[in-house]
C-alpha positions as CSV (number, residue, x, y, z in Angstrom):
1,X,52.6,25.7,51.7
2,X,51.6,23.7,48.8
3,X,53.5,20.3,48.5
4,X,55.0,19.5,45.0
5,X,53.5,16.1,44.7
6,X,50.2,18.4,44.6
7,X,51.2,19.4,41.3
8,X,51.6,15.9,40.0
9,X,49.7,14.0,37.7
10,X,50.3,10.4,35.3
11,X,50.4,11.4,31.6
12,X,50.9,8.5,28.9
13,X,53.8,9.0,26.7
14,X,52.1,9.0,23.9
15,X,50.2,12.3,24.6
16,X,54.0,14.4,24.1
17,X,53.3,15.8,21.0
18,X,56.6,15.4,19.2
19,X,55.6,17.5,15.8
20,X,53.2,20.5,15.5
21,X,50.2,20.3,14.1
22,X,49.2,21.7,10.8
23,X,47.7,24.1,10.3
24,X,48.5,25.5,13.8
25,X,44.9,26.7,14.4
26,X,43.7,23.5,13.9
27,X,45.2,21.9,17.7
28,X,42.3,21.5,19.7
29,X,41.1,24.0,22.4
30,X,40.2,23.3,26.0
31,X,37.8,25.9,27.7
32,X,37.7,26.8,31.6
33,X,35.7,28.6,33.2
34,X,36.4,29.5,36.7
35,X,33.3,30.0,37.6
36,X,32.5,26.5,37.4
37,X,31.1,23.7,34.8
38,X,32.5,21.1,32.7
39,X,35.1,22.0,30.1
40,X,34.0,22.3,26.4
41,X,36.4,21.0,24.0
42,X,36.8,22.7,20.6
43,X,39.2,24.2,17.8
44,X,41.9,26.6,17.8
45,X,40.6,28.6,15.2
46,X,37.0,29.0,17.3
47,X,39.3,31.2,19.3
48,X,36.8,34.2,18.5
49,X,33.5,32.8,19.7
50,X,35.6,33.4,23.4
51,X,37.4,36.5,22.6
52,X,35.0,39.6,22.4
53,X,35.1,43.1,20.9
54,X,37.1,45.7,23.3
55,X,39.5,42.9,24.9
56,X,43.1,43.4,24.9
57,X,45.3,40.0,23.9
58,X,48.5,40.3,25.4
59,X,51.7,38.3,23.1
60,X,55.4,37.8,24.2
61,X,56.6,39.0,20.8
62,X,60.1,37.3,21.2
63,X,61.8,35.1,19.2
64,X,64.0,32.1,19.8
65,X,67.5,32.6,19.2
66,X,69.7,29.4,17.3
67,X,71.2,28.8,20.7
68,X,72.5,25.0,20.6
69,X,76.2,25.3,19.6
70,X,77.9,22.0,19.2
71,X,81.3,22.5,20.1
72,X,85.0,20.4,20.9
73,X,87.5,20.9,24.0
74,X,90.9,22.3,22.6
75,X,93.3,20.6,22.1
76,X,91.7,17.0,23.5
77,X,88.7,17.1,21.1
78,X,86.0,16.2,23.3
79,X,82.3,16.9,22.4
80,X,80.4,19.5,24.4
81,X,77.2,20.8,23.1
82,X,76.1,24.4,24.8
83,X,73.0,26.2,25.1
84,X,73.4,29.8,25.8
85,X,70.6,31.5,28.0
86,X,71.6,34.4,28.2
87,X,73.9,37.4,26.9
88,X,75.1,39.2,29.8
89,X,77.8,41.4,27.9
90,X,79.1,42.0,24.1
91,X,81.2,38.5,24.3
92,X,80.0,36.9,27.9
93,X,76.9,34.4,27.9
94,X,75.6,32.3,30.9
95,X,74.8,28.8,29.3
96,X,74.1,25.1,29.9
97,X,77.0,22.4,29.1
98,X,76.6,18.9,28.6
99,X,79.9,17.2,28.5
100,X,82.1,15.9,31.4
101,X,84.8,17.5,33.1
102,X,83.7,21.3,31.9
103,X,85.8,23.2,34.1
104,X,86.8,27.3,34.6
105,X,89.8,27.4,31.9
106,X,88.4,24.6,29.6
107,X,88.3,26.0,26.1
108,X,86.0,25.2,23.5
109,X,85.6,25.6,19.8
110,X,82.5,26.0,17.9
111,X,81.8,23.4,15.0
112,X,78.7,25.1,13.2
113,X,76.1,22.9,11.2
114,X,76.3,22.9,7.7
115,X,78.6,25.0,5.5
116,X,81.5,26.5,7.6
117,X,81.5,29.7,8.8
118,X,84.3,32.1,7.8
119,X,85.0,33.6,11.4
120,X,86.8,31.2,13.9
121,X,84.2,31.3,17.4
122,X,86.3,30.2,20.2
123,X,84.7,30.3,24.2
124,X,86.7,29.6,27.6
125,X,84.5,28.6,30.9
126,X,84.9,32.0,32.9
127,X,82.9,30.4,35.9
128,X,80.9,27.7,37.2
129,X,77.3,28.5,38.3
130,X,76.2,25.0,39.8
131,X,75.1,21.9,38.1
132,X,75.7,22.4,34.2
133,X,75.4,26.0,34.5
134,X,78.8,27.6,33.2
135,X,79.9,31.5,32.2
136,X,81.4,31.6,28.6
137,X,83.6,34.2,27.3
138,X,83.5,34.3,23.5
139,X,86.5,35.3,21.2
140,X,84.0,37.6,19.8
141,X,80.8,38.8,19.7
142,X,78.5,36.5,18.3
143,X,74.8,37.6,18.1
144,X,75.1,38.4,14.6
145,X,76.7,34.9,13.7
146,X,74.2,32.6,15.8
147,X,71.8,31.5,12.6
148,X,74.8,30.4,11.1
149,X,76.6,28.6,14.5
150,X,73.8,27.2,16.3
151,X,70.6,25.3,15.5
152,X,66.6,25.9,17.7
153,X,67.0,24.3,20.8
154,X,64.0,22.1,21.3
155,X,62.6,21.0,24.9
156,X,63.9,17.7,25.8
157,X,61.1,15.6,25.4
158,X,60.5,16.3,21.8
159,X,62.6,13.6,19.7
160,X,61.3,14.2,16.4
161,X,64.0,16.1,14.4
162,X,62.1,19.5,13.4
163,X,61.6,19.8,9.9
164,X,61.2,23.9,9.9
165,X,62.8,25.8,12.0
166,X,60.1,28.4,12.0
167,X,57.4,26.1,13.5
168,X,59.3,26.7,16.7
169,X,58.7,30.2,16.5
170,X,55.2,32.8,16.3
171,X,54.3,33.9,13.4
172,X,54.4,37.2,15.8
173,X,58.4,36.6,16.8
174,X,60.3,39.9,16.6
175,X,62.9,40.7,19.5
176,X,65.3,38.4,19.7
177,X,66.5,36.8,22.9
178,X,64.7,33.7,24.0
179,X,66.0,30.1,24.8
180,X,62.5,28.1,24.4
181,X,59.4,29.6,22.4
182,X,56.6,31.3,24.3
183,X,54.2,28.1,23.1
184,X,50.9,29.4,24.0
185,X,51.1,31.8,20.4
186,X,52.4,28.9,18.8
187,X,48.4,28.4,17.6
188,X,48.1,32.0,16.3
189,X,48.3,32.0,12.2
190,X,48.0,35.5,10.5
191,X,44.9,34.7,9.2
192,X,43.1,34.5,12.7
193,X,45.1,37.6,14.3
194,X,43.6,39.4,11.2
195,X,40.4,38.2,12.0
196,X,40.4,39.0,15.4
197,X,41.6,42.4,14.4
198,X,38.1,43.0,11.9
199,X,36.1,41.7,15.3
200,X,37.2,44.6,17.5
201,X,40.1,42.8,19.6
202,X,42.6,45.0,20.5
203,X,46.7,43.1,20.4
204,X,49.2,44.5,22.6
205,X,53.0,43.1,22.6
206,X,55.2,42.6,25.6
207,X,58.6,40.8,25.3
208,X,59.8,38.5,28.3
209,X,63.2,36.3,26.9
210,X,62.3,33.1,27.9
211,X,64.8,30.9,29.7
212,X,64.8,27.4,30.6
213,X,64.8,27.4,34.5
214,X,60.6,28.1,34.0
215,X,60.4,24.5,33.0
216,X,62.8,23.1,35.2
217,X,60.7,20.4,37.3
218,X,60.0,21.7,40.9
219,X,62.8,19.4,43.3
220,X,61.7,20.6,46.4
221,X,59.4,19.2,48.7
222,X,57.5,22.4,49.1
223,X,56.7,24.6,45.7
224,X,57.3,28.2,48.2
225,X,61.0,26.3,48.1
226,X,62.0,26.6,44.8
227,X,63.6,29.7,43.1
228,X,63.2,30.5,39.7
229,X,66.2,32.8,38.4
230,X,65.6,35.9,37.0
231,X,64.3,36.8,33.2
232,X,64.7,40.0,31.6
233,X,60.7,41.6,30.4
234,X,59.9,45.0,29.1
235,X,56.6,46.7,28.8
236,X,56.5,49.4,26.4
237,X,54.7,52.6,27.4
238,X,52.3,51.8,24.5
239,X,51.4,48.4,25.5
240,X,50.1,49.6,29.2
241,X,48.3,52.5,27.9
242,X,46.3,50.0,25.0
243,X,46.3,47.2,28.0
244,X,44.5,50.1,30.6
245,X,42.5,51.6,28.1
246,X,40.8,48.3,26.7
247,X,40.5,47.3,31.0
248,X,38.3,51.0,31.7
249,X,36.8,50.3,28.9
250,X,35.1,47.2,30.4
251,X,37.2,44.7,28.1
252,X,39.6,42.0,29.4
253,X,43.3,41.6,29.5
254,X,43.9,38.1,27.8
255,X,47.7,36.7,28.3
256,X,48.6,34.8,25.5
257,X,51.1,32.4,27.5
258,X,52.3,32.4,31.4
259,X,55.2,34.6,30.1
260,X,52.8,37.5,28.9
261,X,51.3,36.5,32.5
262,X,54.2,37.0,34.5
263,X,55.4,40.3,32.7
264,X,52.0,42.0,33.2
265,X,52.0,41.0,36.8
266,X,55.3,42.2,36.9
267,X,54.6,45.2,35.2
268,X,51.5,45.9,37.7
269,X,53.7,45.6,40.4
270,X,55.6,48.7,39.5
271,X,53.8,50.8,40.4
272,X,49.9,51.0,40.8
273,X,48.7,47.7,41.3
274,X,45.6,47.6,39.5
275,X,46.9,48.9,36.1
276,X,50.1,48.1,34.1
277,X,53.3,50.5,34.0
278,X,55.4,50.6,31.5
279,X,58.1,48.2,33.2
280,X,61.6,47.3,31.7
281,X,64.4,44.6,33.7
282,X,64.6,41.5,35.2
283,X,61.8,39.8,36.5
284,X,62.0,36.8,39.0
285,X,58.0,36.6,39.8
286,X,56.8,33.3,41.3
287,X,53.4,32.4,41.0
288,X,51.8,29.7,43.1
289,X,48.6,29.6,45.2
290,X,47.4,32.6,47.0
291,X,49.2,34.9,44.6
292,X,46.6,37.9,43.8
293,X,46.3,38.2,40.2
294,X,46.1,41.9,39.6
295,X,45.5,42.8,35.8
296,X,45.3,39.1,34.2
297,X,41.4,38.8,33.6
298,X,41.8,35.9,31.5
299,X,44.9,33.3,30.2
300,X,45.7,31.4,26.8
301,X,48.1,28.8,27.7
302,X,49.5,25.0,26.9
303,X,49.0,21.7,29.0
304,X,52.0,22.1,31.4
305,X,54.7,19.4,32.4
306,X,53.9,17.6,36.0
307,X,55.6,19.5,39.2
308,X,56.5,22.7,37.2
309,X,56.3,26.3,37.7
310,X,54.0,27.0,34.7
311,X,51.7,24.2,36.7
312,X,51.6,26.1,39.9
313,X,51.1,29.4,37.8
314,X,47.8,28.2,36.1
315,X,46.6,26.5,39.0
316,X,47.2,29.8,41.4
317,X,45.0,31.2,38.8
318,X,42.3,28.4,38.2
319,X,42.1,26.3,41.2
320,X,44.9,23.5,41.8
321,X,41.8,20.9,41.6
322,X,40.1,22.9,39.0
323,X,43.3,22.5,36.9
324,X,43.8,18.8,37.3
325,X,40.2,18.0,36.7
326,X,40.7,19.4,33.4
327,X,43.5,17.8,32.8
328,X,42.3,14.7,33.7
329,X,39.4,15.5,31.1
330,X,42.3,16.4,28.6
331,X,43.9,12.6,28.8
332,X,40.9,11.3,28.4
333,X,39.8,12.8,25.3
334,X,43.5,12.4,24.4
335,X,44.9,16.1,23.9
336,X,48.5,16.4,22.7
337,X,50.9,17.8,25.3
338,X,53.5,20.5,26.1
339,X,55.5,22.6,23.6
340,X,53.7,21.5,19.9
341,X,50.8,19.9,22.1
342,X,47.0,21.9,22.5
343,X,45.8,24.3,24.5
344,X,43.6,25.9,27.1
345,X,41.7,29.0,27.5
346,X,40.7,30.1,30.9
347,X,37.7,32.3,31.8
């Protein structure tokens, strides 16, 4: 059992990067090795002195959806703001609420940003699922509407109003479906995919719809405690054969993000363990120490919030001490954190 205070560590405030940095190759790049030796710190955009001809990068191609309604109780008025999660049917969502007094029956209208919108979007609480969990059931469908309704929801700690929506998104972002942004591709521009392309390196997309109980902070004593719910991934029959063809081949399956990292170990798990199936559903895959990493040779990922899931994912696959010693190296050469914060490769 690994205790969650293991997965702790003190982080100045000032190292939450509250905008993203322009232009997004230029954050800074941490670089692990496993094997052993001190980190070496460089650019973003030196991305392809790492990545070599015949490796497969692996992106979570989804894309955020405008998921923070703002909303008012009928008749009484009261302000509750919603975050939908997830769509489970054409008008039912399962969403946060932040409000008081949110009850089964309470009925709420949506006041979009901006210019109103000419439909009338109504939701009643069809259930409570614990905490500020709720189930909403729409007056209508309302996929189609949500760019108009609802604004990006950003991660809690970010205060700084977002200027562009887009800069919450990957220049990659296609399926949409996602509550938070896969961050890790968050430092990919065109012009370095493109580049990557000419040097041989092989792209495969996955999609895993990204909810928010991944960066919930760990309450329980022990990390094996704690259950993550359940997030919906697909691995297209493409994807696994381009993933197992560049791994025969001798090259190396690079996640881009702990969500690529948990749908191909999902996807492995289907059916022969050391190569990726084509995989579609819900995936609930914990990873914390002793987990046996099947098809991930190698990880792109983001500096991780203390006593989280995404923590205990990168340590499983780097060493819990390895993992803090580089962090500790981070905050001292003052890296910028979380969503719009730098990141790490590791070897």
């Amino acid at each position: 059992m690994v205790k969650t205070s293991d997965l702790d560590y003190d982080l100045p405030e000032a190292l939450i990067a509250q905008i993203p940095i322009e232009p997004r190759d230029a954050a800074r790049l941490l670089v692990l090795d496993r094997a052993g030796g001190a980190p070496a710190h460089r650019r973003f955009s030196d991305l392809g002195e790492y990545v070599r001809r015949g490796d497969s990068l692996v992106f979570n191609d989804t894309r955020v959806l405008r998921a923070r309604l703002q909303t008012v109780k009928t008749p009484t008025g009261g302000r509750v703001e919603v975050l939908l999660l997830k769509r489970l049917d054409e008008t039912l969502w399962e969403g946060l609420v932040g409000g008081s007094g949110v009850r089964v029956g309470t009925r709420l209208r949506v006041t979009p940003p901006g210019e109103r919108v000419p439909i009338d979007v109504t939701a009643e609480v069809a259930a409570e699922l614990g905490r500020d969990r709720r189930l909403l059931r729409f007056n209508r469908p309302i996929d189609a509407h949500l760019d108009a309704l609802g604004s990006v929801p950003l991660p809690p700690y970010i205060h700084t109003p977002l200027r562009d929506p887009e800069r919450y998104q990957t220049v990659y972002a296609r399926v949409p479906g996602s509550a938070a942004a896969p961050t890790a591709g968050l430092h990919f521009t065109r012009g370095l995919m493109q580049s990557l392309r000419e040097r041989g390196v092989d792209m495969a997309f996955v999609e895993l719809r990204v909810g928010l109980d991944t960066f919930r902070p760990i309450d329980e004593q022990e990390v094996e405690q704690h259950r993550i719910h359940s997030e919906y991934c697909r691995v297209s029959a493409e994807a696994a054969q381009q993933i197992n063809r560049a791994r025969q081949a001798g090259g190396r399956a690079i996640a881009v993000g702990t969500t690529a990292v948990r749908t191909l170990e999902t996807a492995a798990r289907a059916g022969d363990p050391r190569r990726v199936s084509p995989f579609e559903g819900d995936t609930s895959l914990f990873i914390t120490a002793g987990f046996e990493f099947c098809v991930v040779d190698a990880m792109i990922t983001n500096f991780h919030l203390p006593r989280s899931t995404l923590l205990a994912l990168v340590s499983a696959f780097a060493g819990r001490e390895r993992i803090l010693e580089a962090y500790r190296a981070a905050i001292a050469e003052r890296y910028r954190f979380f969503s719009f914060g730098d990141a790490m490769l590791i070897l």
